[in-house]
Biotite code that builds the C-alpha atoms (Angstrom):
import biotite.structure as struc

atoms = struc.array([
    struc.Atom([-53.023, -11.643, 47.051], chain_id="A", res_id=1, res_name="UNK", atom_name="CA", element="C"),
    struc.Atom([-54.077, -14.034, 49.215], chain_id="A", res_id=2, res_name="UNK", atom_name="CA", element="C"),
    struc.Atom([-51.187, -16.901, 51.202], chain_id="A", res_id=3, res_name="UNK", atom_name="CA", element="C"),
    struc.Atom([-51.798, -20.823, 51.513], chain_id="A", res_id=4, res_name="UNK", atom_name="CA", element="C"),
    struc.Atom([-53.254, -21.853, 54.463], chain_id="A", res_id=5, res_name="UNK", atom_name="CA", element="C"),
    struc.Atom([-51.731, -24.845, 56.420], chain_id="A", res_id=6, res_name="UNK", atom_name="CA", element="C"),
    struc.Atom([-53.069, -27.601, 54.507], chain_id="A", res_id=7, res_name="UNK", atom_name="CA", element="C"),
    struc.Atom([-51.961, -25.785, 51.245], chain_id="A", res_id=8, res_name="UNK", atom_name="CA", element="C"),
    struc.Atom([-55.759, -24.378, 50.276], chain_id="A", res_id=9, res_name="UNK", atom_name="CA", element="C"),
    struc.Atom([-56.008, -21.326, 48.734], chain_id="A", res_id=10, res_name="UNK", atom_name="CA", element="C"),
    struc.Atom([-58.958, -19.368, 47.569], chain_id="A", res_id=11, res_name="UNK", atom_name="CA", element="C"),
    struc.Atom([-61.115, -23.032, 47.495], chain_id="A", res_id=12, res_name="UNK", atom_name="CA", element="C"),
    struc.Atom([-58.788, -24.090, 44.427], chain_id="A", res_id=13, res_name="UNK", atom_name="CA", element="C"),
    struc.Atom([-56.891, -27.283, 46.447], chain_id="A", res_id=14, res_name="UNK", atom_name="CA", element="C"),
    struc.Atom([-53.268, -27.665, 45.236], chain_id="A", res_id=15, res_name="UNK", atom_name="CA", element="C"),
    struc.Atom([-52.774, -31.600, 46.251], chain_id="A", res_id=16, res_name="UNK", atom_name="CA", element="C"),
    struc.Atom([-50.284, -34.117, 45.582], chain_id="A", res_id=17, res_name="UNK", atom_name="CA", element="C"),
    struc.Atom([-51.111, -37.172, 42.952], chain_id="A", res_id=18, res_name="UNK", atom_name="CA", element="C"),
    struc.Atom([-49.016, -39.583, 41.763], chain_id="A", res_id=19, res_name="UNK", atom_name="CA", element="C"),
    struc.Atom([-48.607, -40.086, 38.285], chain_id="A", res_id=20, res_name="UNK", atom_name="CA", element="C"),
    struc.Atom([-48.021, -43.918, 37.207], chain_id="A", res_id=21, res_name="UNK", atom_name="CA", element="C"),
    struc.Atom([-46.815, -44.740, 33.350], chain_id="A", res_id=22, res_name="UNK", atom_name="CA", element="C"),
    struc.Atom([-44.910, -48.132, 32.561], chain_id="A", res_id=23, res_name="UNK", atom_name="CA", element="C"),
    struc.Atom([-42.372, -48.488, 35.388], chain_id="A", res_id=24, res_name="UNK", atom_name="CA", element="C"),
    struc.Atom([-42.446, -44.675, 36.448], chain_id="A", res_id=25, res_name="UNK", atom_name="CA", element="C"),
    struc.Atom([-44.537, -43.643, 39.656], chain_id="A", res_id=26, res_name="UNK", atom_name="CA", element="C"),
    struc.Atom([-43.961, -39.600, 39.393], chain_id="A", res_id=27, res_name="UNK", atom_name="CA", element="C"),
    struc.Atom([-45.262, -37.669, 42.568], chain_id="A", res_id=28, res_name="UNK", atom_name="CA", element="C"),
    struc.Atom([-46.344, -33.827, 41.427], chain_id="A", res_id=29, res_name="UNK", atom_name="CA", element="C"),
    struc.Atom([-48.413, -31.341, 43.344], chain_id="A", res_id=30, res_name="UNK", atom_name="CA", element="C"),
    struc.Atom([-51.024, -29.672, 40.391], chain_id="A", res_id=31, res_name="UNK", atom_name="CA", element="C"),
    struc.Atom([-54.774, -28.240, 41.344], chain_id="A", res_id=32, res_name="UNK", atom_name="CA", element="C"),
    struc.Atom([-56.368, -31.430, 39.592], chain_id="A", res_id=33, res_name="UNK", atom_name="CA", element="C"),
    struc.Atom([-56.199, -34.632, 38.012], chain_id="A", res_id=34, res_name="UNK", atom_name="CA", element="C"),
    struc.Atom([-55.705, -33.474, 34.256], chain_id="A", res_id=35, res_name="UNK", atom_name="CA", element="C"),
    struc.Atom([-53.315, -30.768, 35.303], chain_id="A", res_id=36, res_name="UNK", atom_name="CA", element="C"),
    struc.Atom([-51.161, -33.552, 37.019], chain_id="A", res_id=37, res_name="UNK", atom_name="CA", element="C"),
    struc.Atom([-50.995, -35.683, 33.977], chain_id="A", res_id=38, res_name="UNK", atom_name="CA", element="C"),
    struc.Atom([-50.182, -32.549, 31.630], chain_id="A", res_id=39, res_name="UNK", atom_name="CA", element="C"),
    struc.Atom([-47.676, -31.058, 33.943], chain_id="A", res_id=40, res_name="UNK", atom_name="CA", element="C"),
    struc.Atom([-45.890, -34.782, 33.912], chain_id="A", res_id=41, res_name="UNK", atom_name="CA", element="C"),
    struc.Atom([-46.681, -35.447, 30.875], chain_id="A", res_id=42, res_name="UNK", atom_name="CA", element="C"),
    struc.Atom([-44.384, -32.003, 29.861], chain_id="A", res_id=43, res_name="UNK", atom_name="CA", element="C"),
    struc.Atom([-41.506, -33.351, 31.318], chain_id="A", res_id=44, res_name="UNK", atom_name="CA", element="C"),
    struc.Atom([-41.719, -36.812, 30.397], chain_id="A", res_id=45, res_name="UNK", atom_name="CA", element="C"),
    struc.Atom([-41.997, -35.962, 26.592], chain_id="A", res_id=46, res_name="UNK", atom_name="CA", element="C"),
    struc.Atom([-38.568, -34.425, 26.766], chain_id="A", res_id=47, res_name="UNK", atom_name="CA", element="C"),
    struc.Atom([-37.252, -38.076, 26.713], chain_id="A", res_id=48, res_name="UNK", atom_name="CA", element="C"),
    struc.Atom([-39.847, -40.116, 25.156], chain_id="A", res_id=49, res_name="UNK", atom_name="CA", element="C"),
    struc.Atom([-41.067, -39.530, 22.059], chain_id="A", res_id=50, res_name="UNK", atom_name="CA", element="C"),
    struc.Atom([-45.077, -40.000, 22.982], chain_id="A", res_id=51, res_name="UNK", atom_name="CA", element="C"),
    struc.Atom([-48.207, -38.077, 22.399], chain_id="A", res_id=52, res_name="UNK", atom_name="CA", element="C"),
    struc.Atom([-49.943, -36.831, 24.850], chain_id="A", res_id=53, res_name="UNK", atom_name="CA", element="C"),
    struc.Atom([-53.206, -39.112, 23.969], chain_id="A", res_id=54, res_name="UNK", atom_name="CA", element="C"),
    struc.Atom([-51.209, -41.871, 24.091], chain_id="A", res_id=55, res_name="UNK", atom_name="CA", element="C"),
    struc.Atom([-49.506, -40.870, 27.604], chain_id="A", res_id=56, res_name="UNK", atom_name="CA", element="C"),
    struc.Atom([-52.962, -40.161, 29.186], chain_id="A", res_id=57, res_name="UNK", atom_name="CA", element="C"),
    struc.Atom([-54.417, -44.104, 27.675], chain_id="A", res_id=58, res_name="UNK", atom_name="CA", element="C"),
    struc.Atom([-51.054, -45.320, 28.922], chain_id="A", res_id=59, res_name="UNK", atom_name="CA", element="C"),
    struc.Atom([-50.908, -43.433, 32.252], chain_id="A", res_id=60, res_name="UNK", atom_name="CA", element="C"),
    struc.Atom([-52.819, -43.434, 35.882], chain_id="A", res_id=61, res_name="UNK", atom_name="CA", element="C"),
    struc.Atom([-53.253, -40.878, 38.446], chain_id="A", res_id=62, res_name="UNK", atom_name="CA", element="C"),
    struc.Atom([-54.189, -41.314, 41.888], chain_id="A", res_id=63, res_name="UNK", atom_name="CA", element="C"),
    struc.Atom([-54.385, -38.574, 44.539], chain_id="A", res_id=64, res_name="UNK", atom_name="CA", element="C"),
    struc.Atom([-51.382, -39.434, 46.898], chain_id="A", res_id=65, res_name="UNK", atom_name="CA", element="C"),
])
């Protein structure tokens, strides 16, 4: 098994931090890629709201931060 380097790189799959933007929210979450940003915040925020996830990603914006 192989260890991060410094910049967090492993094994050419980047792990980076994006910022995920919905209605007044601005979520920061480290994920490998766009998509798996929005899912992995989109997890979390569905525990409150009651919104699909096709909704959340027309609704939503990523950025990498």
């Amino acid at each position: 098994m192989r260890s991060p380097d410094f910049h967090g790189y492993m094994a050419g799959n980047p792990v980076r931090w994006y910022s995920v933007s919905i209605w007044d929210f601005d979520i920061p979450v480290k994920a490998d890629s766009h998509g798996a940003a929005r899912y992995e915040v989109w997890l979390n925020f569905n525990d409150a709201y009651d919104i699909s996830f096709g909704e959340f990603c027309k609704q939503s914006k990523v950025r990498a931060s």
